[in-house]
VEXTOR-975332 format. One line per 10 residues: for each residue x, y, z of C-alpha. Coordinates in steps of 0.05 Angstrom, whole numbers. Layout:
BEGIN
X,Y,Z; ...
END
This chain:
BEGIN
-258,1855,2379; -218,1791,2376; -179,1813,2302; -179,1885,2336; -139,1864,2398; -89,1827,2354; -83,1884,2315; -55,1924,2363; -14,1865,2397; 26,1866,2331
28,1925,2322; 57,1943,2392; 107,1883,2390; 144,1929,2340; 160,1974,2393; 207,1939,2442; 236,1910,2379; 254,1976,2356; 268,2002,2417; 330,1950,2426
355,1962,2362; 376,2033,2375; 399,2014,2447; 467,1995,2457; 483,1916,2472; 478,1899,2550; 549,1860,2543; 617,1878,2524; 666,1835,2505; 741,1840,2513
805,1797,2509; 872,1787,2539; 938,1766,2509; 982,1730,2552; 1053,1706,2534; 1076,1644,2579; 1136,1625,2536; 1165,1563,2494; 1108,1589,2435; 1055,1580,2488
1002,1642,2491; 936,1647,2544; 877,1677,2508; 829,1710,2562; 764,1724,2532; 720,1757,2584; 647,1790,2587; 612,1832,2631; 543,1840,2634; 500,1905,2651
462,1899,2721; 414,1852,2712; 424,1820,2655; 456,1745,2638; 485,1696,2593; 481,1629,2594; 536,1572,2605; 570,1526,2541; 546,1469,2574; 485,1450,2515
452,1408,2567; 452,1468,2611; 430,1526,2582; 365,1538,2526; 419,1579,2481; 487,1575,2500; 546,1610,2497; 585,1589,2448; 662,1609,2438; 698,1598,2367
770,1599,2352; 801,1602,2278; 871,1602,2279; 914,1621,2221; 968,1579,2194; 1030,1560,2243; 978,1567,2312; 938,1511,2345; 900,1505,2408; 934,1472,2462
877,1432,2507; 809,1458,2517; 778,1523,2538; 773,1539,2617; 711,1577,2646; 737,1608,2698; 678,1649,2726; 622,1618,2779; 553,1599,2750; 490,1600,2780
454,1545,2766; 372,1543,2788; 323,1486,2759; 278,1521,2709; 204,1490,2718; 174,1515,2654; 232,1477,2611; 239,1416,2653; 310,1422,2661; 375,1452,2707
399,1520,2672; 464,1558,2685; 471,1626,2682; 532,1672,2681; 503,1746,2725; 566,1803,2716; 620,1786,2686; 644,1711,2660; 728,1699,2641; 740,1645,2591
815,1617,2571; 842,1580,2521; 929,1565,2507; 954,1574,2435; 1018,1537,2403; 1051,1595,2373; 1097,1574,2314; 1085,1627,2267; 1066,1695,2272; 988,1704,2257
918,1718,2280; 857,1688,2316; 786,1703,2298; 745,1696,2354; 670,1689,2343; 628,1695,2405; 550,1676,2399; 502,1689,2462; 441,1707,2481; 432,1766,2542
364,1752,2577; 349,1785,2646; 280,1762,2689; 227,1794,2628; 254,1788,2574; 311,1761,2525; 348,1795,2463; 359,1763,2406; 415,1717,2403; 471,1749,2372
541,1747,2356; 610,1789,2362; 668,1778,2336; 745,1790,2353; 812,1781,2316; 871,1767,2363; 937,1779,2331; 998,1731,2357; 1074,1731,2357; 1129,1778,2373
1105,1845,2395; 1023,1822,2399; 991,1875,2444; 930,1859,2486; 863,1877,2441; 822,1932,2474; 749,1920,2487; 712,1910,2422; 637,1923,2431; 576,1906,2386
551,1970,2360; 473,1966,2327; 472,2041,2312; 530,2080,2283; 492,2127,2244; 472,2156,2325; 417,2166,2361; 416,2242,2337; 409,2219,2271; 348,2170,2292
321,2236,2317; 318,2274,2259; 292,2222,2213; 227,2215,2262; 223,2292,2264; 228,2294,2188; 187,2232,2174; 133,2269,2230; 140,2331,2185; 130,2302,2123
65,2264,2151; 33,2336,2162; 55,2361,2101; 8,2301,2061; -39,2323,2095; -52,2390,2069; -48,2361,1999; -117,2359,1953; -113,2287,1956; -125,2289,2034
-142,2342,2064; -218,2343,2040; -216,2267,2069; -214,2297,2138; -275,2332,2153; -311,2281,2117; -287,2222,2144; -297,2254,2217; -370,2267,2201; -389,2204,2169
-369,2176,2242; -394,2215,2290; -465,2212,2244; -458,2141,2229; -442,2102,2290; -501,2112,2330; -471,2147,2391; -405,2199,2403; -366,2150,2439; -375,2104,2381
-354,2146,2328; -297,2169,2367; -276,2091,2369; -290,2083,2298; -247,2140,2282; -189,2119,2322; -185,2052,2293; -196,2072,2230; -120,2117,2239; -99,2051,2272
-103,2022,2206; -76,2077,2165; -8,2063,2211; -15,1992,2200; -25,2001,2124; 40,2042,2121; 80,2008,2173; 64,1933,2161; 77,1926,2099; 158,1942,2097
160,1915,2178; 140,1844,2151; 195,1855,2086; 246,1872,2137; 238,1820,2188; 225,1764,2125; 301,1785,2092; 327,1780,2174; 298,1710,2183; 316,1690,2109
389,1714,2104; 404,1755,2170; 422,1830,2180; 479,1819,2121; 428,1805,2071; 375,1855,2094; 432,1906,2091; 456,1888,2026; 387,1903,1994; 385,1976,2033
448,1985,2007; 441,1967,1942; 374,2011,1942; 416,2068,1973; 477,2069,1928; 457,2027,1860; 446,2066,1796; 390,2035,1777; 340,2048,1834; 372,2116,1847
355,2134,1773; 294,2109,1780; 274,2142,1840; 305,2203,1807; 258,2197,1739; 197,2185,1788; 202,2246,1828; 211,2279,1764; 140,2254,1727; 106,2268,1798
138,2339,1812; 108,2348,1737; 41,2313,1760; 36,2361,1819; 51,2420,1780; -6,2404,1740; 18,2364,1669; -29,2300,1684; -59,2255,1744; -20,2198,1770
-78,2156,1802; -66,2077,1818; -120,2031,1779; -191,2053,1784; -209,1970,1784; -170,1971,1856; -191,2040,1887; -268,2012,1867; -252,1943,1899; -229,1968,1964
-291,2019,1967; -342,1961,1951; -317,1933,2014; -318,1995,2060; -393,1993,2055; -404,1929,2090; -391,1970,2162; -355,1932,2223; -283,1929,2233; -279,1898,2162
-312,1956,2138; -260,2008,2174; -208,1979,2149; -225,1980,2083; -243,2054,2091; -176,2062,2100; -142,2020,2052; -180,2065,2003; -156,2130,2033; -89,2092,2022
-109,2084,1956; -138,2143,1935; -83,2196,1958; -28,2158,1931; -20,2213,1875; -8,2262,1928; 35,2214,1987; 66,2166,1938; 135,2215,1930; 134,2230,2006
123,2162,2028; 182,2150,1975; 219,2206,2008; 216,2179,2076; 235,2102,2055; 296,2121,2013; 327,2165,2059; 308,2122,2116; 350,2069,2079; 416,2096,2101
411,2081,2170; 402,2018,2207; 353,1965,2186; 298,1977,2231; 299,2055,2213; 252,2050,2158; 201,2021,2201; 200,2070,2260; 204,2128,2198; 145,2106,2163
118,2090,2234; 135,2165,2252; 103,2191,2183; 39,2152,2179; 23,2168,2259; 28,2244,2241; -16,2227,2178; -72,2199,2218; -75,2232,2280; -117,2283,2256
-178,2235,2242; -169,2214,2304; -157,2280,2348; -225,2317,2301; -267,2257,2320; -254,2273,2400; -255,2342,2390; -311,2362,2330; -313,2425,2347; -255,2439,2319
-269,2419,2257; -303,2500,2246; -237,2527,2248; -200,2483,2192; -200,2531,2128; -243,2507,2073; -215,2469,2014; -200,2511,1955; -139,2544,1905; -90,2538,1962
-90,2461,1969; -73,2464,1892; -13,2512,1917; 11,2470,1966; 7,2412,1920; 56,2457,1867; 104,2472,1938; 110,2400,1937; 116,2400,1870; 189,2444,1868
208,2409,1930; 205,2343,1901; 258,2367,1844; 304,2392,1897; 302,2324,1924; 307,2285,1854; 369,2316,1839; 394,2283,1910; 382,2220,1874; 422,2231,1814
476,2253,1851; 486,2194,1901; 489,2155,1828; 543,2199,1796; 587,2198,1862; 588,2120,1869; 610,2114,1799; 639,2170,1794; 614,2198,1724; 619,2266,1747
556,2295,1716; 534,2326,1767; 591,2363,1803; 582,2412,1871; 564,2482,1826; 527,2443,1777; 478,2411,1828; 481,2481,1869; 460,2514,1805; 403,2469,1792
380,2484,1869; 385,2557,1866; 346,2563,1804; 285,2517,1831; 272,2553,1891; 280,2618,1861; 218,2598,1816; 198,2576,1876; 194,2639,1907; 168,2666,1850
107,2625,1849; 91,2646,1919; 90,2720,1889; 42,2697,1836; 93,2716,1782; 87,2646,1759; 25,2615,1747; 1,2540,1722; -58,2500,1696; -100,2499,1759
-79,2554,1800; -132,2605,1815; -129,2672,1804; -99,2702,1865; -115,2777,1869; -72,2793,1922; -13,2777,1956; -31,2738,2026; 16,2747,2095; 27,2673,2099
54,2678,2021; 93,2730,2031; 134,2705,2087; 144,2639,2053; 166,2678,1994; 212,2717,2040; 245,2645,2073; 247,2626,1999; 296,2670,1972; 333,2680,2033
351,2606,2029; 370,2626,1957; 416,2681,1970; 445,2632,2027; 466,2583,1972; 489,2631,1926; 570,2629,1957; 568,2557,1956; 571,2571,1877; 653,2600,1894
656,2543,1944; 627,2564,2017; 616,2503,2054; 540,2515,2071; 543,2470,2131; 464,2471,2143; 455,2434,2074; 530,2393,2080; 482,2328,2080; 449,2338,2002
511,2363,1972; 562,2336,1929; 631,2340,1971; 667,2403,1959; 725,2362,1928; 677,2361,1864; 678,2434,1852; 718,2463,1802; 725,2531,1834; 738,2544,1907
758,2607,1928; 824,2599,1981; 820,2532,1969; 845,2506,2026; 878,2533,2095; 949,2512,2102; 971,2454,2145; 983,2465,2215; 1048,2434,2213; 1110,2424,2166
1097,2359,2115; 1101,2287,2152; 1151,2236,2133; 1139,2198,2067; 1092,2260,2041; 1093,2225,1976; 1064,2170,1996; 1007,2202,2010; 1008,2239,1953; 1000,2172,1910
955,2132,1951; 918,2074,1924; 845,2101,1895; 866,2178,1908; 863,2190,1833; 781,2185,1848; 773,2188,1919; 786,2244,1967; 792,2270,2036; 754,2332,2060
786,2397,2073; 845,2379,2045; 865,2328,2088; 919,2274,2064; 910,2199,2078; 892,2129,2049; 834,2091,2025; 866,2022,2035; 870,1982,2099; 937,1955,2091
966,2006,2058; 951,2058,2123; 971,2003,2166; 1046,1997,2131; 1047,2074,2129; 1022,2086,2200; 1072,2026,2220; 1128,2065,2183; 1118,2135,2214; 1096,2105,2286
1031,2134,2285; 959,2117,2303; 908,2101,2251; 837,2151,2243; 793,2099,2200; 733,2131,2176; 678,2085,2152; 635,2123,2103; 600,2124,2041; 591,2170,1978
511,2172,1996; 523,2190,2071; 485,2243,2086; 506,2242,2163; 569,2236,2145; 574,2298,2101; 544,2337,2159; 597,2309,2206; 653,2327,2146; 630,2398,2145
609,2410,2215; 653,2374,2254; 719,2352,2223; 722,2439,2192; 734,2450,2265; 811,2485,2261; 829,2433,2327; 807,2374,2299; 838,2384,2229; 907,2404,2262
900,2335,2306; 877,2285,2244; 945,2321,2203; 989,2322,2257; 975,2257,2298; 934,2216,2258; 939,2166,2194; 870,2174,2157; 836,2121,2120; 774,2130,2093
734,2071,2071; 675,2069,2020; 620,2020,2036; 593,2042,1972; 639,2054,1924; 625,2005,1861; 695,2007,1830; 718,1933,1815; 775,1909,1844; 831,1866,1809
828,1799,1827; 882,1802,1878; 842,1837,1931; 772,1802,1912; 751,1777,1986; 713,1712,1995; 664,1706,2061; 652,1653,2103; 594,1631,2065; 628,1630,1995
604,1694,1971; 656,1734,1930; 665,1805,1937; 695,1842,1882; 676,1922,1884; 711,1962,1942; 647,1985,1967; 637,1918,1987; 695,1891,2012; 699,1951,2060
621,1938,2083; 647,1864,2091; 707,1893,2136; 665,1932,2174; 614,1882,2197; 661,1832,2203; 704,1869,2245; 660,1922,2279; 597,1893,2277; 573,1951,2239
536,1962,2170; 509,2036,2186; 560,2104,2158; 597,2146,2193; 630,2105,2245; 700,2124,2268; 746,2074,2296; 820,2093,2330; 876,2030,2315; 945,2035,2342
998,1975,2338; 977,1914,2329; 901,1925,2309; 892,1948,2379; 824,1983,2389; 852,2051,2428; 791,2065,2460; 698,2058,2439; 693,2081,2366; 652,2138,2351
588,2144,2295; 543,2212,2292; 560,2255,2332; 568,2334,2325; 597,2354,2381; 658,2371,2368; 687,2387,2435; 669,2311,2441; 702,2294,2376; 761,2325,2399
758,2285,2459; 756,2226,2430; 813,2235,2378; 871,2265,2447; 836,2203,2476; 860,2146,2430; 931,2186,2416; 938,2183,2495; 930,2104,2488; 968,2100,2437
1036,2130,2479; 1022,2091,2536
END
């Protein structure tokens, strides 16, 4: 019971862990320009801390982590004399450490002067650890850039965001994840596995209340099978090279050809193994192995009961489980763990629920031709969701294979055979004969083609908002019928600048919006016309923030707003175009970035503290921060909200 009980100890510690990565940070940080005169400037850097929560003081010899405050001038500013804390600390002799700690509780105000002799910039770094009387979160660190000079404005709070993709979109990968876990289930591979494994417990553990144990750890270590595994991979690349490295592998697994062809080949040869061409099975030497060892009984025993369940219905989970990971990618780091934490929970819970409730096992149907049909469902769906693959691969290179009607095309066609199949007008190798047409089939068949029928405008360029996340963006279409609606207003000064904007010969803005895809280059332009700037941080393999394009920014309001008082610059985390050498970007650590994708992630994180798409930030003069930046979101009375919001801070 000792391996059990640590089991579950690790297995629970991934909970608060998770839990705190989707929960916004407990302190915000904000500075304060002050201008005393003869080139001499007061930086206030200040934090303030939720209720009950703390930070510790600089002092090393006071504190277990301390805060820890770095300036980096640019050239032609210095620091003049050391920093000032300015806020009270508590101080209280800790008895567990041995030693006199002090602790900042609210809110603690730091200064430091500058020499100003040229105009430039001051990144501040700011690393600290919140802790309140339970528990501590990891140290972490934010970061700030301060502009000086003539006409320097006061930076607006910048806050430490963990989740831009939003907690809606967190949501929906569980639900999907939870959906696709019940889904494996009914395959051949599985379902069988169910009333079996429920009956070789009850009938083999000498009493009910010991076969109902048995059973529940044995789903225990179906979710630790899943789970573990890409928990420890995550938390290894964290400790190893921090969230920037961890984030670089999800997105080069996200937006790289070569796993996004790969994946795309794979889901082809198993949508062709469920439909019946051959068996994918993992080696018979290891399914064997792992079943040798299930016989020994005990805990050791269980587990390895499991593992080959693992094992054995990899054929039929190994594209879902695949599924689930990938898209799982595109989110934060930790989203592939509570995903496949989501998935393999709904995937064992029945072994569990049957063994407390046997009685129910009488009403499960029996196993027979319609586990083969739901294996060939998968089968089409798994196409569909290829082709998703492909795509994210032709839009970050932009070979435009695989344009908006082309990949529309392919989808209409697959679930009209589809739907066919579920008539019985298409038949393959192991299907049984089905003499008549069932309810259940017939209303699938029915929510088949009316999804079909529902695609088939998209083809003269409808904008099918309920799929906006797995298409191509409408900008790829060849033929759109009314284009585009007119702009609310007459054109804006220096309309050809917009017009040739850097990277607009391959990169676009929905609804036939006109802006940049270059920092600087919005910033001169916004500068020029005296306008605030809309930067949108997103990606060619966003799904969310497709959904946002065509559910939220379509809205006639917020279109009229982003023309009329907005500059827009969108930024590609993933584009893969190389950059000349001019605007290559070197990191603190050495590491040259050359493709735009890149150097915008690197902006982003830097800047924002952010590595997850869409995430919308207002700037007015000066770099200042007009107001908390947005991610998913679809309201769009709050979008619109948000956008009067930062133009109202920009006037003031």
């Amino acid at each position: 019971m000792k391996i059990l009980r640590n089991l579950i100890l690790t297995l629970l510690c991934f909970v608060p862990m998770t839990v705190l990565a989707q929960t916004e940070s407990t302190v915000k940080w904000s500075n304060t320009l002050t201008e005393k005169g003869d080139g001499i400037y007061t930086l206030q850097v200040k934090a303030q801390m939720e209720d009950g929560w703390h930070i510790y003081v600089t002092d090393p010899a006071k504190a277990f982590n301390p805060t820890e405050i770095v300036f980096e001038p640019s050239e032609g500013i210095t620091l003049e004399g050391k920093m000032r804390e300015l806020s009270k600390a508590k101080y209280a002799v800790d008895e567990l450490l041995g030693m006199e700690i002090g602790e900042y509780e609210h809110e603690a105000v730091f200064e430091q002067d500058f020499k100003v002799e040229k105009n430039g910039e001051v990144k501040v770094a700011v690393s600290y650890q919140a802790c309140n009387l339970g528990s501590c979160l990891s140290p972490t660190t934010d970061e700030m850039v301060v502009t000086f000079g003539e006409g320097a404005a006061p930076q607006a709070e910048i806050k430490e965001v963990k989740d831009a993709a939003g907690a809606g979109s967190l949501w929906s990968l569980i639900i999907e994840a939870v959906l696709w876990g019940f889904a494996a289930l009914l395959t051949p591979c599985v379902f069988p596995m169910v009333p079996m494994t429920v009956s070789f417990f009850m009938k083999n553990s000498g009493s009910a209340a010991r076969g109902r144990m048995n059973a529940s750890l044995y789903g225990l270590f179906i979710v630790a099978l899943y789970t573990l595994p890409i928990a420890i991979l995550i938390i290894i690349t964290r400790v190893l090279g921090g969230d920037a490295v961890t984030a670089d592998i999800f997105n080069w697994l996200a937006t790289h050809w070569v796993p996004n062809i790969i994946f795309f080949v794979v889901f082809m040869v198993f949508a062709a193994s469920f439909f019946g061409a051959f068996e994918i099975t993992l080696p018979s030497a290891l399914v064997n192995k792992s079943d040798a060892q299930s016989d020994k009984g005990g805990l050791g025993g269980i587990f390895f009961m499991a593992l080959t369940l693992v094992l054995v219905s990899f054929s039929c989970t190994g594209p879902i489980v695949g599924s689930v990971l990938i898209k799982s990618t595109s989110g934060e780091v930790w989203s592939p763990i509570i995903t496949m934490l989501a998935f393999s929970t709904a995937f064992a819970l029945p072994f569990t629920i049957f063994a407390f409730f046997p009685s129910m096992l009488k009403k499960l149907p029996k196993s027979g031709g319609w586990l083969n049909s739901v294996k060939v469902v998968l089968g089409f769906i798994e196409v569909a969701l290829g082709f998703k693959f492909l795509s994210v691969a032709d839009q970050v290179y932009h070979w435009n294979l695989l344009d908006r009607e082309v990949y529309l095309a392919i989808w209409i066609v697959v679930f009209s055979l589809l739907g066919l199949y579920l008539l019985g007008k298409i038949k393959f190798a192991h299907d049984s004969e089905m003499k008549y047409l069932s309810v259940g089939r017939l209303a699938l068949a029915i929510g088949v083609f009316a999804f079909v029928v529902y695609m088939i405008p998209g083809m003269w360029g409808a904008p099918l908002k309920a799929l906006s996340g797995y298409l191509p963006p409408l900008s790829t279409q060849d033929f759109v019928v009314g284009k585009y609606a007119a702009p609310a207003t007459t054109a804006t000064n220096n309309e050809a600048n917009l017009d040739n904007a850097k990277y607009s010969d391959f990169l676009h803005l929905p609804h036939g919006l006109k802006g940049f895809f270059d920092m600087k280059e919005a910033e001169s332009y916004a500068a020029k016309v005296g306008k605030p700037i809309f930067i949108d941080f997103t990606g060619h393999g966003c799904v969310n923030c497709r959904e946002m394009e065509a559910r939220v920014w379509s809205d006639a309001t917020v279109q009229q707003i982003l023309r009329d008082e907005y500059v827009v610059v969108a930024l590609y985390t993933d584009d893969k175009m190389t950059l000349p050498e001019s605007d290559w970007v070197t990191t603190d650590s050495g590491k040259v970035l050359k493709s735009l994708g890149k150097v915008n992630a690197n902006y982003a994180l830097t800047r924002f503290g952010v590595n997850a798409q869409p995430y919308y930030v207002l700037q007015g003069k000066n770099g200042a921060i007009l107001g908390e930046p947005r991610g998913y979101d679809l309201s769009v009375e709050g979008f619109i909200k948000f956008l009067k919001k930062g133009v109202e801070e920009y006037k003031k």
